[in-house]
C-alpha positions, 0 to 999 in steps of 0.5 A: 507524526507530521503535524499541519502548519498554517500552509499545509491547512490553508492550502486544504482548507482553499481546496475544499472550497474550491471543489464544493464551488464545483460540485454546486456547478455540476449538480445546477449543469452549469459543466458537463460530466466530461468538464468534471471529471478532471476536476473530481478526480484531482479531489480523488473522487471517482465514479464507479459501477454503483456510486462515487468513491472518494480515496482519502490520502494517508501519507505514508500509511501513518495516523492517529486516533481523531483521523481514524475516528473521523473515519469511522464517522464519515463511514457512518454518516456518508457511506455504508459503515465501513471503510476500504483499506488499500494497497496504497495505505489509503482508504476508500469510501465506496458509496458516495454521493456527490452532493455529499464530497464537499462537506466530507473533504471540509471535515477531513480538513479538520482532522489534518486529512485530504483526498488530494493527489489521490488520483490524476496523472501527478505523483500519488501518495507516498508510501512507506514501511509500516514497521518504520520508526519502530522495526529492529532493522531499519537504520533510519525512519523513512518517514521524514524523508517522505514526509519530505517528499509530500511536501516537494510533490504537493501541488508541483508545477511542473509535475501536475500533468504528467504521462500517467500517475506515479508512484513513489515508496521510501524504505530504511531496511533490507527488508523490504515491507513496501514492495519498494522496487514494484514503484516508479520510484523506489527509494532505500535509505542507506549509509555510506561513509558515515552519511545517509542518502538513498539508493535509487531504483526507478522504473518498476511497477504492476500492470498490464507491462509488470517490471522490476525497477533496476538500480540507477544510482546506489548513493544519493545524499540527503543534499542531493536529494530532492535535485534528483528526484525533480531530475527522475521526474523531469526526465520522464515527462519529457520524453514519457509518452502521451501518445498511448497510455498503456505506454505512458509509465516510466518504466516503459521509458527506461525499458526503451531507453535502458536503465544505464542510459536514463540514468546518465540523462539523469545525471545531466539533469540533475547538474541543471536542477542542482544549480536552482538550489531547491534542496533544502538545509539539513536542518529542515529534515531536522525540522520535520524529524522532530515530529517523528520522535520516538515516543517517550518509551518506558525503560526496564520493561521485561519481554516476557509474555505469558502464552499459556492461553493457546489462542493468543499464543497463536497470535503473537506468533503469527502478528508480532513482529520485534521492536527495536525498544525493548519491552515493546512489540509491533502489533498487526492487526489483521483485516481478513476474517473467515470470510471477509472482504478484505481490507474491509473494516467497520466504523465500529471497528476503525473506532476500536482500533482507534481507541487501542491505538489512543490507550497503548500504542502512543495515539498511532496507528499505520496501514500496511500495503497488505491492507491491514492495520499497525499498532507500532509502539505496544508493550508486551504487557499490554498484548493480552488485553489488546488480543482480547478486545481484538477478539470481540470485535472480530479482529484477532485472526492470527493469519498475518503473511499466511494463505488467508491473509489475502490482498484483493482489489475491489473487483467488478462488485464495485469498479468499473475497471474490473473484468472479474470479481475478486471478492467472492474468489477471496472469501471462498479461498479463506473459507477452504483454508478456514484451518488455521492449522492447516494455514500455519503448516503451509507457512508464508504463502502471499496470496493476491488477487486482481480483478483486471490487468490494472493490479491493484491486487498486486496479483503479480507479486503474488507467490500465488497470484490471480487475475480476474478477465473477460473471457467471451463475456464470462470471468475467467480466473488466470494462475500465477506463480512464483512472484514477491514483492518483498526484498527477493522480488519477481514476477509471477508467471502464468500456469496456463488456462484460466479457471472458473470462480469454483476451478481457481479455488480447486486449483489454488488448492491442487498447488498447494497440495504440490508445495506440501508434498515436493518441499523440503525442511525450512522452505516457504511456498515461494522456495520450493518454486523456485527451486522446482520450477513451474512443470510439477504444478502445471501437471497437476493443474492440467494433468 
């Protein structure tokens, strides 16, 4: 993995000192709230319902076992023993004081971790395949060139300030792990005529105006690389607006502009950014590859594993995924116990995972966009024993992409966004489907849950989606179906009225009882909608 040089440290060593200088200021009421807020946000620290969360950033979800050790430390020294996994493969700590932030970003700094860019109207953490540098399928690793992109982004003057936050992911497969076309910019590493470049898909997002990103270009090359994207960025805080910020995303440019026509404003950028020459050399993607060698993997290793135990069985089936070296297999480590919050883990916990990480899977681990944790790199050996300790710590449930493996935000228990609790909805829906036999005969069905139209829940990419609103002052649950954020990607559409917290459990329920009994061989939840349509799961819904 990516490690700091002396500009990378100075530069979060010089941050830190800078917002402890104005924190002090804010406690003494030397600023007001409203002259922080700026400030503390550009440290990504905000002020929720009940306390400051601050959101560390994890580049494109990749660490290792002292960052996530220092995790569990901060977790138990400065919040309430755990921590909060997100879809943006960052953590959050809810529970923060403010008097407390300098001294948690300084020793994060010690660990090569920030909060930087986190939040703000700039380009937030850049995400990536957690499977990357390690999936079967992927042609390249995608991290370098986001790594690349970090860098590129970190601080950049003209793209500090712009219309709203943006969002960029990087991928190296067809698969798509990363919901790469729900971004403002997604990115997929492809080969053409021998060369690497990317595919470039601008325009998508969730939200109150979800959208599909549309192609722009379907080559770039590694040369043109960086030119491109500062041109997709000019482009949009030129003409992104500022005068309404339920308007301001690039994907409500490109929709007004169309994606042909911002795509040739694009090229006539690009032949003016091209001429400044900031792309660099291929031998600083070199460089920085170099970090992300593959590790020293054993040779001749078999891949038999032993399942006569059927509790483990159940796990590798359901949380193994193929490695591309033989011997090895990925790991996914599920945060969404019975019951749970998820994404939630407790300093205990991130310790355990840190040190399986240390011991068996080359010190790294990865968050995944569905808030759960990654050890790539683990002999097939080893799997047992990891299952184990996975196990004792509550950790070994085989629900990966199953009915309870659900992606929540954290809803009105802590944001002061929220129209609805999204919590309380996830925990009773894992305990309605508490058999994991009756999980596994459902299949993959991708359950998501937001707590207001912002969708950090990504309820929209939901093959069941739910959004939490105000209805007269009482939360109201509305219905989606029918959405992905994977390779097959769409949009979940409305069933109808809302529910209830109790109703939209009853209807999750009634929907699924639909699929069981109209699919046919073979077919997810999500094939059998898409086959059917919409009308035999409204009429059982409202009859």
């Amino acid at each position: 993995m990516y490690k700091y040089d002396q500009y990378d440290q100075s530069i979060v060593d010089a941050r830190v000192e800078e917002f402890r200088d104005q924190v002090t200021r804010r406690l003494a009421g030397q600023i007001t709230e409203d002259q922080f807020k700026p400030l503390r946000l550009m440290n990504g620290l905000y002020l929720q319902l009940h306390a400051y969360m601050l959101r560390v950033a994890v580049p494109y979800g990749t660490l290792d076992s002292r960052q996530m050790r220092m995790l569990a430390h901060i977790a138990r020294k400065y919040d309430r023993d755990y921590g909060h996994f997100t879809t943006r493969q960052n953590l959050q700590f809810n529970w923060i004081k403010l008097e407390d932030a300098p001294d948690i970003l300084a020793e994060l700094a010690t660990v090569e971790m920030h909060a930087i860019q986190t939040s703000g109207n700039c380009i937030r953490n850049i995400s990536s395949d957690q499977f990357a540098g390690a999936a079967a399928d992927e042609i390249a690793d995608p991290r370098p060139w986001a790594e690349l992109l970090r860098q590129w982004s970190t601080f950049h003057p003209e793209f500090s300030y712009l219309p709203r936050k943006f969002k960029i992911a990087v991928i190296a497969a067809d698969e798509d792990r990363a919901a790469m076309r729900l971004h403002d910019i997604g990115l997929q590493i492809v080969r053409k005529d021998g060369a690497l470049g990317v595919k470039v898909f601008v325009g998508g997002g969730m939200g109150r105006t979800p959208m599909i990103a549309p192609e722009v270009k379907d080559f770039v090359p590694f040369e043109d690389f960086l030119s491109y994207m500062e041109a997709c960025l000019r482009v949009y805080n030129r003409y992104g607006r500022r005068d309404n910020i339920y308007k301001a995303r690039i994907k409500i440019l490109i929709h007004d502009l169309g994606a042909a026509e911002y795509g040739r404003q694009v090229e006539e950028e690009f032949a003016k950014v091209k001429a400044l020459g900031i792309d660099p050399p291929r031998a600083e993607l070199d460089r920085i590859a170099a970090f992300f060698a593959p590790p020293a993997f054993e040779t001749g290793l078999g891949d038999e594993i032993d399942r006569s135990d059927p509790d483990f069985a159940l796990w590798i089936d359901q949380n193994i995924a193929a490695h591309k070296q033989p011997g090895y297999s990925i790991v996914t480590i599920s945060l969404k116990p019975r019951g749970g919050i998820p994404g939630d883990a407790s300093s205990t916990q991130i310790d355990l995972m840190a040190d399986l990480a240390e011991q068996y899977s080359f010190d790294e681990l990865r968050v995944t966009h569905a808030q759960n944790i990654v050890l790539p790199h683990v002999r097939k050996a080893d799997l047992y024993a990891i299952w184990q300790k996975l196990a004792e710590a509550g950790l070994a449930e085989a629900n990966l992409d199953l009915i309870s493996d659900i992606i929540a935000c954290p809803g009105l228990d802590y944001c002061s966004l929220a129209n609805a609790r999204a919590i309380p909805v996830a925990q009773k829906i894992t305990e309605r489907f508490a058999d994991l036999d009756r999980q596994r005969d459902l299949g993959e069905l991708k359950l998501k849950i937001s707590g207001c139209i912002n969708a950090c829940g990504h309820h929209h990419a939901g093959h069941i989606g739910i959004l939490g609103v105000d209805r007269k002052g009482t939360e109201n649950y509305q219905l989606l179906l029918g959405g992905s954020g994977a390779e097959d990607v769409s949009l979940g559409k409305i069933t109808g009225p809302g529910f209830d917290e109790d109703g939209i459990v009853d209807a999750v329920e009634k929907t699924t009882d639909v699929y069981l009994r109209e699919r046919q061989p073979g077919e997810r939840f999500l094939d059998t909608y898409r086959r059917i349509g919409m009308e035999p799961f409204k009429e059982a819904l409202y009859g």
